[in-house]
TIDREN-948537 format. One line per 3 residues: number of its first residue (from 1); their letters; for each residue x negated, y negated, z of C-alpha. Coordinates in nm, 3 decimals. Layout:
TIDREN-948537
NUM	a	X Y Z; ...
This chain:
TIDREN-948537
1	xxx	-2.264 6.194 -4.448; -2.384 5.969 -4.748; -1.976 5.839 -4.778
4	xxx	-1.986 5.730 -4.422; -2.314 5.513 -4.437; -2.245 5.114 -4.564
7	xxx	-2.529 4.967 -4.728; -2.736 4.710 -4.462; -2.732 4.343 -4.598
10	xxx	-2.958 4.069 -4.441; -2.830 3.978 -4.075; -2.694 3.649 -4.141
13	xxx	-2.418 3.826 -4.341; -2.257 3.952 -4.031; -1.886 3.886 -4.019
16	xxx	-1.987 3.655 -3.655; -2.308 3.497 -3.776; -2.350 3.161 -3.960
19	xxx	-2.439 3.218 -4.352; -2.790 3.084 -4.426; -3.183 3.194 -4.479
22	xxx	-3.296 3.483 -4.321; -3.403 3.363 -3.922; -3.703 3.471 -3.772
25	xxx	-3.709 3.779 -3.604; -3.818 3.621 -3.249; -3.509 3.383 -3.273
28	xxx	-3.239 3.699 -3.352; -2.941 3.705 -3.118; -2.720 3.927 -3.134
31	xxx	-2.475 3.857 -3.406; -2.698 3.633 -3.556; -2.873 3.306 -3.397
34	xxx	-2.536 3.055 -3.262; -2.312 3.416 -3.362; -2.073 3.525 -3.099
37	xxx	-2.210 3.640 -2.784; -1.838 3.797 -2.586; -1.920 4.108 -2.470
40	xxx	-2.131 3.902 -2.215; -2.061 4.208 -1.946; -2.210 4.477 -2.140
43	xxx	-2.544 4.622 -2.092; -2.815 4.494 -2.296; -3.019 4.786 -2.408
46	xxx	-3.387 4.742 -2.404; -3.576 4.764 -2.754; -3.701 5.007 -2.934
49	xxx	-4.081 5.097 -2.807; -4.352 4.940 -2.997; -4.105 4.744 -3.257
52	xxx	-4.095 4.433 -3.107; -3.748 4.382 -3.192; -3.410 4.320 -3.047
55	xxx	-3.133 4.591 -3.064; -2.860 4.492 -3.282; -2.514 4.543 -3.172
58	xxx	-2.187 4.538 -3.364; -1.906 4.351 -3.252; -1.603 4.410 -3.040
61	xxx	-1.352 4.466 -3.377; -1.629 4.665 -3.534; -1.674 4.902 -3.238
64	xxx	-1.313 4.943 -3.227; -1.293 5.007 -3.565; -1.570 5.251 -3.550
67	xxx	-1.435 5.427 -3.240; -1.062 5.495 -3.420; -1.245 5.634 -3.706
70	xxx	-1.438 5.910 -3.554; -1.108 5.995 -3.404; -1.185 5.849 -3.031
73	xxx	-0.850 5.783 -2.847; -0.669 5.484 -2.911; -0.663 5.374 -2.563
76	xxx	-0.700 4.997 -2.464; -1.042 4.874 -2.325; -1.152 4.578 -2.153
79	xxx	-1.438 4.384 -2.353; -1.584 4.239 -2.039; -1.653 4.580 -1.918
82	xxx	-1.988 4.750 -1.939; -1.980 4.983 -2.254; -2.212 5.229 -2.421
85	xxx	-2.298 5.105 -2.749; -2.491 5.228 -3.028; -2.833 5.099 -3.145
88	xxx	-2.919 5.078 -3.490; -3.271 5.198 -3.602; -3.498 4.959 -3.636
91	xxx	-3.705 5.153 -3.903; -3.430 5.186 -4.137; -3.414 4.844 -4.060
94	xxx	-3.729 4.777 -4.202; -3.735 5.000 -4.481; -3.406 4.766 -4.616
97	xxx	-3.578 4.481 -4.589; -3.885 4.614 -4.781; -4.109 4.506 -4.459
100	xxx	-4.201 4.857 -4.335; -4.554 4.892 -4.247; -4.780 5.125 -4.410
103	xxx	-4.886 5.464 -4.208; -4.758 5.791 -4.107; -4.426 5.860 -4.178
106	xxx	-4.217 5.894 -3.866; -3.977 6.188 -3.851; -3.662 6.166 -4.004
109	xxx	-3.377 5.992 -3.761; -3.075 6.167 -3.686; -2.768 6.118 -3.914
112	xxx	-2.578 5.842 -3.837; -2.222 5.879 -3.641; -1.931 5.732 -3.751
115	xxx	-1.955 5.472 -3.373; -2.295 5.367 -3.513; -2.225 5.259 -3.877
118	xxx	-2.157 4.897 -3.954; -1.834 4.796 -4.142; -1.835 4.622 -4.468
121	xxx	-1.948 4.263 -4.407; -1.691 4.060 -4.584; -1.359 4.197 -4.438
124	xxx	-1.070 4.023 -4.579; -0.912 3.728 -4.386; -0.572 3.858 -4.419
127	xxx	-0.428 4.107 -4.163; -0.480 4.433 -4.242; -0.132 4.599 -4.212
130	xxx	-0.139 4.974 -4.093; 0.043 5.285 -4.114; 0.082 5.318 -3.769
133	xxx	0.319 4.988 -3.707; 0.345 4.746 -3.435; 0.157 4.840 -3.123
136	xxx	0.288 4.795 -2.765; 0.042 4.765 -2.465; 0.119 4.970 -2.225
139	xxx	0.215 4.891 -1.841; -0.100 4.951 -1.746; -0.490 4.821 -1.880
142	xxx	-0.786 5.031 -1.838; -1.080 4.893 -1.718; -1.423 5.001 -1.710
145	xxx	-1.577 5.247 -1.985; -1.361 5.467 -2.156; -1.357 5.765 -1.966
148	xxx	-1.476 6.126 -2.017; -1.218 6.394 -2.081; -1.069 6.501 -1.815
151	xxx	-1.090 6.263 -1.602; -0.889 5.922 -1.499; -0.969 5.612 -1.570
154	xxx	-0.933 5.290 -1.308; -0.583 5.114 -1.422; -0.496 4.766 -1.287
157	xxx	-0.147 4.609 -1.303; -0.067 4.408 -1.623; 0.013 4.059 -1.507
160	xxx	-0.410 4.073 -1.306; -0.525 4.071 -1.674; -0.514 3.708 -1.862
163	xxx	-0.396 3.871 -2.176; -0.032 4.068 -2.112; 0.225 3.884 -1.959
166	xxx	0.440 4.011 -1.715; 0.762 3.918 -1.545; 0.750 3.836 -1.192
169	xxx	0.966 4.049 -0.975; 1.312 3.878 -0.900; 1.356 3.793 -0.548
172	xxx	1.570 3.973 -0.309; 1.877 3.800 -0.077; 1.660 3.716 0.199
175	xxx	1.409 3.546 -0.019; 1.655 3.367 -0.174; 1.816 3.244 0.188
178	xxx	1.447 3.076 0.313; 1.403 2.920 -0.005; 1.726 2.730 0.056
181	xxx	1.688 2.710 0.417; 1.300 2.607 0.315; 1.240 2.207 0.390
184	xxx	1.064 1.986 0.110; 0.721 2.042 0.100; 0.458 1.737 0.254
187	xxx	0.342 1.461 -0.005; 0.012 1.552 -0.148; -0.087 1.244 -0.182
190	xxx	-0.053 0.882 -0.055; 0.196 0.627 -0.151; 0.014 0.409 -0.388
193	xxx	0.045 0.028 -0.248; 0.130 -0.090 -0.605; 0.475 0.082 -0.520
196	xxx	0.513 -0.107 -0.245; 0.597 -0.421 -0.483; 0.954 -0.257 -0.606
199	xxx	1.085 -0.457 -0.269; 0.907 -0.737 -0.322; 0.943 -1.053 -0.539
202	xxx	0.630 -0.982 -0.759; 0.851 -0.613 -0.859; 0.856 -0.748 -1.216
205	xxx	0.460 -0.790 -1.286; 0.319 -0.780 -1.566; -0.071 -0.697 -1.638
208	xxx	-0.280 -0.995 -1.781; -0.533 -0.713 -1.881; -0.779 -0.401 -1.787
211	xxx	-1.072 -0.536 -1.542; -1.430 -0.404 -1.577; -1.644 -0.298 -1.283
214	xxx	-1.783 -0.653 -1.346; -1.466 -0.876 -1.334; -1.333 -0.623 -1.083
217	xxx	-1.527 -0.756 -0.749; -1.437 -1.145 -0.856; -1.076 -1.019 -0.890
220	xxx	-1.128 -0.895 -0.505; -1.280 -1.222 -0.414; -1.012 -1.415 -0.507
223	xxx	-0.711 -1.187 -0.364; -0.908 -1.146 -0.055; -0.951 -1.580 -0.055
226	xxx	-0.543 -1.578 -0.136; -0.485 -1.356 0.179; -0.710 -1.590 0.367
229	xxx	-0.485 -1.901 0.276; -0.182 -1.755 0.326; -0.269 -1.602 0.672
232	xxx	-0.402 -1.918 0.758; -0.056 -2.105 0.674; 0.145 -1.893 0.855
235	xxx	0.252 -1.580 0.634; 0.322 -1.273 0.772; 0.148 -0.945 0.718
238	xxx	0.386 -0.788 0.474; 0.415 -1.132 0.283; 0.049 -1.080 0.262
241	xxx	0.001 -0.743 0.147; 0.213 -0.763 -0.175; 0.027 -1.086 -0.299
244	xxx	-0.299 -0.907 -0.230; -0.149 -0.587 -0.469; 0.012 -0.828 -0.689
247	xxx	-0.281 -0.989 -0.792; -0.500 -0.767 -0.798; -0.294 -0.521 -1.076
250	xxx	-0.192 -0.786 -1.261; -0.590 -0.870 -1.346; -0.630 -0.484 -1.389
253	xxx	-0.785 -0.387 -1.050; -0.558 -0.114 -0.908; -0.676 0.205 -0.623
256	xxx	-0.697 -0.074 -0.386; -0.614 -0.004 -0.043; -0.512 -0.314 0.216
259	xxx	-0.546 -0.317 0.613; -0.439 -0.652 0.778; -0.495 -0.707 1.149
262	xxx	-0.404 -0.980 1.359; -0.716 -1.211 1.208; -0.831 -0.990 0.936
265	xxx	-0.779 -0.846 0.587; -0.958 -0.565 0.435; -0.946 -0.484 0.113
268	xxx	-1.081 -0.163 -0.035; -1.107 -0.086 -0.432; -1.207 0.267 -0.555
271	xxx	-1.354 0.173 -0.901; -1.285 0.391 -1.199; -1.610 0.440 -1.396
274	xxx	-1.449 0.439 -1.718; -1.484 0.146 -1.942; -1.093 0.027 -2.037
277	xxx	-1.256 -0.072 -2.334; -1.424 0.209 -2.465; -1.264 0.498 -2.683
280	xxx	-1.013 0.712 -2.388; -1.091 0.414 -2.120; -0.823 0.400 -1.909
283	xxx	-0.688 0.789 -1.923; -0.791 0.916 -1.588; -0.540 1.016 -1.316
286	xxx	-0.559 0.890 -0.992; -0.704 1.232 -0.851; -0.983 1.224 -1.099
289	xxx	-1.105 0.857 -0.970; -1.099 1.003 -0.646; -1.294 1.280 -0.692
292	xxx	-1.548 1.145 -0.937; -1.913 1.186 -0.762; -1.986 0.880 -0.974
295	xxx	-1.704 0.701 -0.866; -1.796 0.363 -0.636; -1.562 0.123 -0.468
298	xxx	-1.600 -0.177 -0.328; -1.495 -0.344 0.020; -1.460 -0.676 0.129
301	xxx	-1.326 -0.846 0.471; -1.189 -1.168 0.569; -1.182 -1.279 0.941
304	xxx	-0.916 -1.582 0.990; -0.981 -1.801 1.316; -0.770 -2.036 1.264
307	xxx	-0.382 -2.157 1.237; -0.169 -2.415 1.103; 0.138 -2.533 1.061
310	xxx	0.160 -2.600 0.661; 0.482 -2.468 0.493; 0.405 -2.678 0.236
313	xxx	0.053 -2.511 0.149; 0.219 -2.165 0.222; 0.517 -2.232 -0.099
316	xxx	0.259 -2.326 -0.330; 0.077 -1.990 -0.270; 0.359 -1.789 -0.270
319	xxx	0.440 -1.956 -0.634; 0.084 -1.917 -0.739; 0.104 -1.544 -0.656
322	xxx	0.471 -1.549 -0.859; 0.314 -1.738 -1.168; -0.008 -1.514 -1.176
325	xxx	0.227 -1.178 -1.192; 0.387 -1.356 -1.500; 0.087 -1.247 -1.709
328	xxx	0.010 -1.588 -1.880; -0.270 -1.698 -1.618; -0.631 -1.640 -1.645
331	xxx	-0.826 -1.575 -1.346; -1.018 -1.899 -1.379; -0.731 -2.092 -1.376
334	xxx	-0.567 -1.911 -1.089; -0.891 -2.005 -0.884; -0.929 -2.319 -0.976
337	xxx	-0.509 -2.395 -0.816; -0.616 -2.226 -0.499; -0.871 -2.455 -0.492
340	xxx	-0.617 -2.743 -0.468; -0.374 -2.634 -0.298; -0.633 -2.567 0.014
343	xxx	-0.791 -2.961 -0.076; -0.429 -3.098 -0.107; -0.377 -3.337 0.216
346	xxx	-0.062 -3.168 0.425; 0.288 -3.374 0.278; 0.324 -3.565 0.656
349	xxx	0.072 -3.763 0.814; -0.035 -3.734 1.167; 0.136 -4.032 1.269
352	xxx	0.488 -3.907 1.132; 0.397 -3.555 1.259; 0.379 -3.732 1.638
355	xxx	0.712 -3.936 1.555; 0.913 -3.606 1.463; 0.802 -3.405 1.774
358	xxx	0.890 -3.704 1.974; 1.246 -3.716 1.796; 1.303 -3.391 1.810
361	xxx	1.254 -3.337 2.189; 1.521 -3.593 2.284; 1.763 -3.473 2.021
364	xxx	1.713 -3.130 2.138; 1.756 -3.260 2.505; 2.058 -3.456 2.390
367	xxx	2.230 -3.196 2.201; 2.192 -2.968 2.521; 2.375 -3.188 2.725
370	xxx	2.072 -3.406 2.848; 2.206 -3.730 2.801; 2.103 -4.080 2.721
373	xxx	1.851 -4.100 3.004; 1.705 -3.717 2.946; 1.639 -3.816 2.619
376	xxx	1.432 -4.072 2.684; 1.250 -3.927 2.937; 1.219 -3.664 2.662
379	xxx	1.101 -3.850 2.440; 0.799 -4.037 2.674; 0.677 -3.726 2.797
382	xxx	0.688 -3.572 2.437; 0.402 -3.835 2.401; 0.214 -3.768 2.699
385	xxx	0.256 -3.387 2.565; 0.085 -3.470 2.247; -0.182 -3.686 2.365
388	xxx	-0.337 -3.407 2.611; -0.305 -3.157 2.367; -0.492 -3.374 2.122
391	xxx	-0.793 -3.417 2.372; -0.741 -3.045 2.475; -0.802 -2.909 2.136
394	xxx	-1.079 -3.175 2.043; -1.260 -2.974 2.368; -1.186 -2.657 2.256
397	xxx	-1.006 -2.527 2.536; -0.810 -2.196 2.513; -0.471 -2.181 2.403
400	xxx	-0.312 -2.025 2.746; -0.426 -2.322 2.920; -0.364 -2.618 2.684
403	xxx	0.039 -2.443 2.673; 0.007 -2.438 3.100; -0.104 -2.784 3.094
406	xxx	0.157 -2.935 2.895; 0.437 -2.738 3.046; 0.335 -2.838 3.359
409	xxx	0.342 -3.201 3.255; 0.727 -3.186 3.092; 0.833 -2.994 3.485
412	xxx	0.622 -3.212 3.693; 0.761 -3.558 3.487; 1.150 -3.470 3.488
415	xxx	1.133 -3.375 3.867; 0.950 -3.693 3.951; 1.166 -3.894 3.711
418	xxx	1.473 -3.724 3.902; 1.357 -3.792 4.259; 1.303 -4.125 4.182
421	xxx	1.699 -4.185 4.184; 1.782 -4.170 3.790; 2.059 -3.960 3.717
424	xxx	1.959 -3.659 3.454; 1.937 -3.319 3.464; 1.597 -3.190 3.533
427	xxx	1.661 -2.844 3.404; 1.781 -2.959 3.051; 1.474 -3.225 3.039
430	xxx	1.225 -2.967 3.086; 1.392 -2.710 2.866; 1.400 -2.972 2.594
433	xxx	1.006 -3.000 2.618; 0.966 -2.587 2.637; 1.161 -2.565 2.356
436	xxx	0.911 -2.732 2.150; 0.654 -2.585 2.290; 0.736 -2.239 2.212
439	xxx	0.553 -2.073 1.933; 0.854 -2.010 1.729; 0.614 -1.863 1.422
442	xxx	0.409 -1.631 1.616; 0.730 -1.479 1.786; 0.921 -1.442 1.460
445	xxx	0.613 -1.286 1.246; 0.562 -1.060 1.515; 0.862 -0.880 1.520
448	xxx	0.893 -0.876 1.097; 0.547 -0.716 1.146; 0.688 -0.514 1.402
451	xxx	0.942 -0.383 1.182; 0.793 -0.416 0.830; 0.534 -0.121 0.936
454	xxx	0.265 -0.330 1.078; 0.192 -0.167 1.430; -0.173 -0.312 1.471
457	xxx	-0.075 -0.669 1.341; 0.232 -0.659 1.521; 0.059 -0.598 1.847
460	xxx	-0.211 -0.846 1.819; 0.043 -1.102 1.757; 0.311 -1.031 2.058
463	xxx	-0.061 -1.016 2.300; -0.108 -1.331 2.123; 0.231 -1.515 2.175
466	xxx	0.301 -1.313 2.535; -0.030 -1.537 2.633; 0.112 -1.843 2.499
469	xxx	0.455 -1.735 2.664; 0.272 -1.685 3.024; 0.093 -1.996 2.955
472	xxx	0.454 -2.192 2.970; 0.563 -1.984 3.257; 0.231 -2.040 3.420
475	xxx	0.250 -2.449 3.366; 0.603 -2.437 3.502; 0.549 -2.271 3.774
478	xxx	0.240 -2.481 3.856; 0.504 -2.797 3.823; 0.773 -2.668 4.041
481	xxx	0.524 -2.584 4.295; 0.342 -2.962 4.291; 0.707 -3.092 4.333
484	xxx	0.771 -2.844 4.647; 0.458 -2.958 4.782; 0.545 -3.349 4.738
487	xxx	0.855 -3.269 4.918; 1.084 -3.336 4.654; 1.425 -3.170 4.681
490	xxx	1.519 -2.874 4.542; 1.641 -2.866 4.176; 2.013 -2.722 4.152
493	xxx	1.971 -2.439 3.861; 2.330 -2.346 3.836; 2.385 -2.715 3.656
496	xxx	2.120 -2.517 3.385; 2.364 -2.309 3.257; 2.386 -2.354 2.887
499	xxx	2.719 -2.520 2.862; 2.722 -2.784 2.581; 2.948 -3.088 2.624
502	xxx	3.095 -3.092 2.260; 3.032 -2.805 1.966; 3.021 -3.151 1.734
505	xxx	2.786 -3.310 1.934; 2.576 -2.981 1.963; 2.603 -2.943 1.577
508	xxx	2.498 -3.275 1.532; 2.231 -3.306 1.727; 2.108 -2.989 1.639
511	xxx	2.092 -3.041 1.249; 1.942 -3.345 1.294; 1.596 -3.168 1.519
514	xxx	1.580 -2.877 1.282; 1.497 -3.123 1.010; 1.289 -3.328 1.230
517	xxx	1.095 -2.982 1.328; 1.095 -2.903 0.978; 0.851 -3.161 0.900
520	xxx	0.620 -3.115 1.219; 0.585 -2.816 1.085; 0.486 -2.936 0.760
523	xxx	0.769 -2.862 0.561; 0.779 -3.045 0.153; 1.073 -3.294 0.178
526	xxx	1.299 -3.077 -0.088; 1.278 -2.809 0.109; 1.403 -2.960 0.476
529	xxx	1.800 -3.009 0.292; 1.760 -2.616 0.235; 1.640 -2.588 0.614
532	xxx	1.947 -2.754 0.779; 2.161 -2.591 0.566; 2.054 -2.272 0.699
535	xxx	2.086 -2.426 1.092; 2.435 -2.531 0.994; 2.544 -2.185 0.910
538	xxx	2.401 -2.051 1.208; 2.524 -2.277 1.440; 2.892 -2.268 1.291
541	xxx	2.874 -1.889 1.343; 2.768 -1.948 1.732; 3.060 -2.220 1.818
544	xxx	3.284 -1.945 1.669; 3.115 -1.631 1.901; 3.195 -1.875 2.162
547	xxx	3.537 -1.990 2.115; 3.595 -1.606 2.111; 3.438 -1.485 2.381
550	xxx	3.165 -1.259 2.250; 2.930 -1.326 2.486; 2.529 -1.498 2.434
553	xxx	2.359 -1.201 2.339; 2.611 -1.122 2.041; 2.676 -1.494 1.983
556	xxx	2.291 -1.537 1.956; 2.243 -1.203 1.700; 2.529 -1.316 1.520
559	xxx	2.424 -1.660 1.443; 2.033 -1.556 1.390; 2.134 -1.300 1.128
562	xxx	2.390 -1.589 0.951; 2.087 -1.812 0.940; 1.864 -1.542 0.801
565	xxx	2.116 -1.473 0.485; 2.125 -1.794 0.374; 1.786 -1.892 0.468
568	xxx	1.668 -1.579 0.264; 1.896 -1.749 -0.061; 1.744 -2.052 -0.039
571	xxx	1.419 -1.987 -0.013; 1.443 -1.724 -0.301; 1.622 -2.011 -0.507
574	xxx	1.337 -2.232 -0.436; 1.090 -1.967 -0.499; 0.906 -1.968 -0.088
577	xxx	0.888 -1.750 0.154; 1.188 -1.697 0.342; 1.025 -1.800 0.682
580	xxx	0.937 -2.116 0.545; 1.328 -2.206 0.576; 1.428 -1.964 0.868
583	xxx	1.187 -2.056 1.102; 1.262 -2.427 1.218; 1.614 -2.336 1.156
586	xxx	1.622 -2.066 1.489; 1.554 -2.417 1.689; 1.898 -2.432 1.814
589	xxx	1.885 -2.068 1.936; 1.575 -2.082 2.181; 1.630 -1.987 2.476
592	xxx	1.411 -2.302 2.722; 1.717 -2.300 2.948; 1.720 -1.955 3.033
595	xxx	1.331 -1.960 3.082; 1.342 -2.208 3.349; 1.556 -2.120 3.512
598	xxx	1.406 -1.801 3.586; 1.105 -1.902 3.629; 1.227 -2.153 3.899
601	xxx	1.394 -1.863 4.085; 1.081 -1.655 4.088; 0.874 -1.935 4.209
604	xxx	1.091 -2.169 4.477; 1.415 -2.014 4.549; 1.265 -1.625 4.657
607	xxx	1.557 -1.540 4.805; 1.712 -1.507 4.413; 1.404 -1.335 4.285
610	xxx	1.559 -1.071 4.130; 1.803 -1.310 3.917; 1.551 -1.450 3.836
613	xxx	1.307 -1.207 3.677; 1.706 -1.082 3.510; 1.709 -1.460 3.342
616	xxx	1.331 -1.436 3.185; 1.454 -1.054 3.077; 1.760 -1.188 2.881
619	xxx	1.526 -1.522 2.705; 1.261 -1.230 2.594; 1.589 -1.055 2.526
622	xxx	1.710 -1.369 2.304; 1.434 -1.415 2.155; 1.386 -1.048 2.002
625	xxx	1.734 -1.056 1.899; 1.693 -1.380 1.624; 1.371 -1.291 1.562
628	xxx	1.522 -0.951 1.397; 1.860 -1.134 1.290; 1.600 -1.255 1.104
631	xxx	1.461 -1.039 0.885; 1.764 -0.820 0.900; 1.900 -1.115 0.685
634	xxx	1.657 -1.076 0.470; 1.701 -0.712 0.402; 2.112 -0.774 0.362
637	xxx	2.061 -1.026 0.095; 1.748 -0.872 -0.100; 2.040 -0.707 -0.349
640	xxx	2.140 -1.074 -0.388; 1.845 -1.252 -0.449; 1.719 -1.037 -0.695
643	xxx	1.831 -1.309 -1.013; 1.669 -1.563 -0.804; 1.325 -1.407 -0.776
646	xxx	1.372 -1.319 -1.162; 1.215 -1.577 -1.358; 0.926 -1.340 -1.459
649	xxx	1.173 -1.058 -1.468; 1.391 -1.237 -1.720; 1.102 -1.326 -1.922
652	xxx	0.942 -1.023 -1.948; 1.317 -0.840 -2.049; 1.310 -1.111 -2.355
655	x	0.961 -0.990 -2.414
């Protein structure tokens, strides 16, 4: 029995305790105080009475050890189940240490088994090799305590256990059939709106730096004051959204989330609570911002009131947005050019704004077949036009009846003008003045919107524009029935069949109002040669639909998506939004004709109503179809443009 006993040593020499002075016997864990504490699911047996000490318990390898030597079976055991294990005496505990208290002996203790002796306390590092050679777990892992003889112990499968590995079983042929049949699974997550850039000219950003919950909310400030501008000039919702993304990575601030309405932008920015600059800033996933406790975002809104027609103020802020993704401009500086491009005056003054809409009207009426006379009566009640709009929107007055009072005006003039004996054509007079009374913008950015993924901006821009729209049809109907009532004849509406005299004259004519509207619009003078070329190409398409036979609605989807390509080229070569050139070049394609004249069917000659509610179908109809030739020109050339956009692309290759 002596043989089998290993002299106790102090019990900070155990093989799992930290080397050092003896601890105090309060503060013993098992193994020794910070020792390894594994076998956290066995039972903890109580001390011994009246000692006042804690049990001492080998660990897992000793007990092992132990358990082979006394010739226990060799069988695999959990350590997280509960197992009997020995206790050492805590007298002979004493007695080593040379602590024992004096009084009456106690009885002798039992002999010592082999399961309750403690291995040497310095066991080599090395692997000990043994005789018995490499051992294979079995299919099977017991758990629970080793069980008596003759009896079974609880087995579990191999791969439950983190330990064994085991190969999964190899599926069958049906299993195999639904996972080809098997669709792709549902994103997980959102689209991030950064990615929504890789269509966009700002694709080739580049970061200026990491923003700090303290820069971040100025960074937001000025995007959300950039949105503001640009919805304020005329952009449209997708235009929009990328400079609001664009911006804000670039200055570092990304996890922002954009909703535009008809007259407001939200922006939303979850912030990451990790300092960029400190040591592993910067390393979280998106997931982890997300669900963060700590994490806090910010959210600011924008509510736009107002329009304007400034194409000039809407380029410079589409070339702020492409020299801030370039990575060389502060944030300081970038507010401090916002700031002047909103104080810049507009490039036209009022006066010259007036003169264009007046020229315009009569070469429109002219180049429709008006003539000398319908052009000048154009022209004078272009003026009276302008002046009552002037005092309506000094007063404030809605926008439905401002657009019924001056359409009413342009129908009540040219029938008056043509009952007084001069010889024009009513019809082409008053479509003239519609024309430029349409809101050519509103109708355009509502269908990009439309089909850009903009439902909710989309449809508070067509209510918008349908209530300018009824507003025309409202004034004209008001002027048709004044002329009834007057006893004026009735107008003739098959001479308002579009039917130019001459395709030159039409070109002509044509050209010269789409620059003319250019600049009422606000248009910079280098930009109004890009605008007529883009009219020219359209209306060279149309003459050509015409000649052949195609009909209007093809002729007029044709020639819209012509003037969309190159529009789209131009403006990418001058670095502007795309609508800044299409726009006043779909003058030529408006249908005013087609709107009177069924809106003069409806109202005077009832017995045609139903032609006449077919005309206003096929305007709306015309008007849809360039306001998608459109931007489906702009999607057919976006492979083409690329080089154009690239000034910060090829810069950033070179760097």
């Amino acid at each position: 029995m002596t043989d089998q006993r290993t002299p106790l040593r102090p019990f900070a020499a155990y093989p799992s305790s930290d080397a050092g002075p003896e601890p105090a016997p309060e503060l013993v864990e098992p193994f020794g105080p910070g020792g390894d504490t594994g076998l956290t699911g066995a039972a903890r047996p109580a001390a011994l009475g009246g000692t006042g000490l804690p049990p001492v318990r080998p660990t897992e390898t000793q007990a092992l050890e132990a358990r082979r030597r006394a010739g226990s079976g060799a069988q695999d055991v959990v350590p997280d189940a509960p197992q009997p294990l020995p206790v050492l005496d805590a007298r002979l505990i004493r007695e080593h240490r040379g602590d024992a208290a004096p009084g009456p002996a106690a009885p002798a203790p039992e002999p010592l088994t082999a399961a309750q002796t403690v291995p040497r306390p310095k066991p080599s590092k090395r692997r000990r090799r043994t005789g018995a050679g490499p051992v294979s777990r079995p299919d099977t892992t017991a758990i629970g305590p080793v069980p008596e003889p003759g009896k079974s112990a609880d087995r579990m499968q191999r791969g439950a256990y983190p330990s064994t590995r085991a190969e999964g079983a190899r599926p069958d042929g049906r299993a195999r059939l639904r996972s080809i049949l098997r669709g792709d699974s549902a994103p997980t997550a959102p689209m991030r709106a950064v990615e929504r850039l890789s269509i966009s000219p700002f694709a080739n950003l580049r970061r200026f730096g990491e923003a700090t919950s303290r820069d971040a909310r100025r960074t937001l400030n000025f995007a959300l004051r950039l949105a503001e501008t640009m919805f304020h000039y005329g952009a449209d919702a997708l235009d929009v959204e990328n400079a609001i993304v664009a911006v804000c990575t670039t200055y570092g601030v990304e996890n922002v989330e954009v909703d535009i309405t008809n007259q407001a932008v939200t922006i939303n920015y979850i912030a990451d609570g990790t300092d960029p600059t400190a040591d592993g800033g910067g390393t979280r996933t998106r997931e982890d911002v997300f669900n963060d406790p700590d994490t806090s975002s910010h959210t600011v809104m924008r509510v736009v009131r107002s329009w304007t027609d400034n194409y000039a103020g809407l380029g410079e802020t589409h070339q702020l947005v492409a020299d801030i993704t370039g990575g060389e401009m502060p944030r300081a500086e970038a507010e401090r050019r916002l700031d002047e491009i909103n104080a810049k005056p507009k490039p036209y003054a009022k006066w010259m704004v007036w003169t264009a809409t007046v020229v315009a009207a009569m070469a429109i009426t002219a180049g429709i077949g008006g003539g000398p006379t319908g052009a000048l009566v154009a022209g004078l009640t272009s003026i009276l036009v302008q002046v009552v709009s002037h005092r309506l929107g000094t007063w404030r007055i809605p926008e439905f009846f401002a657009m019924a009072a001056n359409s009413g005006i342009v129908t009540t003039a040219a029938l008056l003008v043509s009952w007084s004996g001069l010889d024009l054509s009513p019809p082409r007079v008053i479509a003239g003045g519609i024309i430029m009374l349409l809101p050519t913008t509103r109708m355009v950015s509502t269908m990009q919107d439309a089909i850009n993924g903009f439902p909710v901006t989309a449809a508070g821009r067509l209510l918008s524009t349908a209530m300018a729209f009824l507003g025309i049809i409202a004034g004209i109907a008001g002027g048709v029935s004044v002329a009834a009532y007057l006893g004026m004849p009735r107008v003739d509406v098959s001479q308002s069949v579009f039917d130019p005299p001459d395709p030159v004259v039409n070109t002509a004519f044509m050209v010269v109002a789409t620059a003319l509207v250019a600049v009422t619009m606000q248009t910079k003078p280098r930009h109004v040669l890009a605008t007529t070329a883009a009219a020219l190409g359209g209306l060279v398409v149309y003459h050509a639909g015409v000649a052949a036979g195609l009909g209007a609605r093809l002729d007029t989807a044709l020639a819209a998506v012509v003037s969309g390509c190159v529009a789209t080229v131009l403006a990418a070569r001058h670095r502007i939004p795309q609508l800044v050139v299409a726009i006043p070049a779909m003058t030529f394609l408006l249908p005013g004709l087609s709107i009177f004249r069924g809106m003069y069917a409806v109202t005077v000659e009832t017995e045609t109503m139903g032609e006449g509610f077919i005309g206003l179908v096929n305007a709306m109809a015309s008007i849809v179809a360039l306001a998608s030739g459109v931007v489906l020109g702009k999607y057919l050339m976006r492979p083409f443009v690329g080089h154009l956009n690239g000034t910060n692309a090829r810069r950033n290759r070179r760097r």
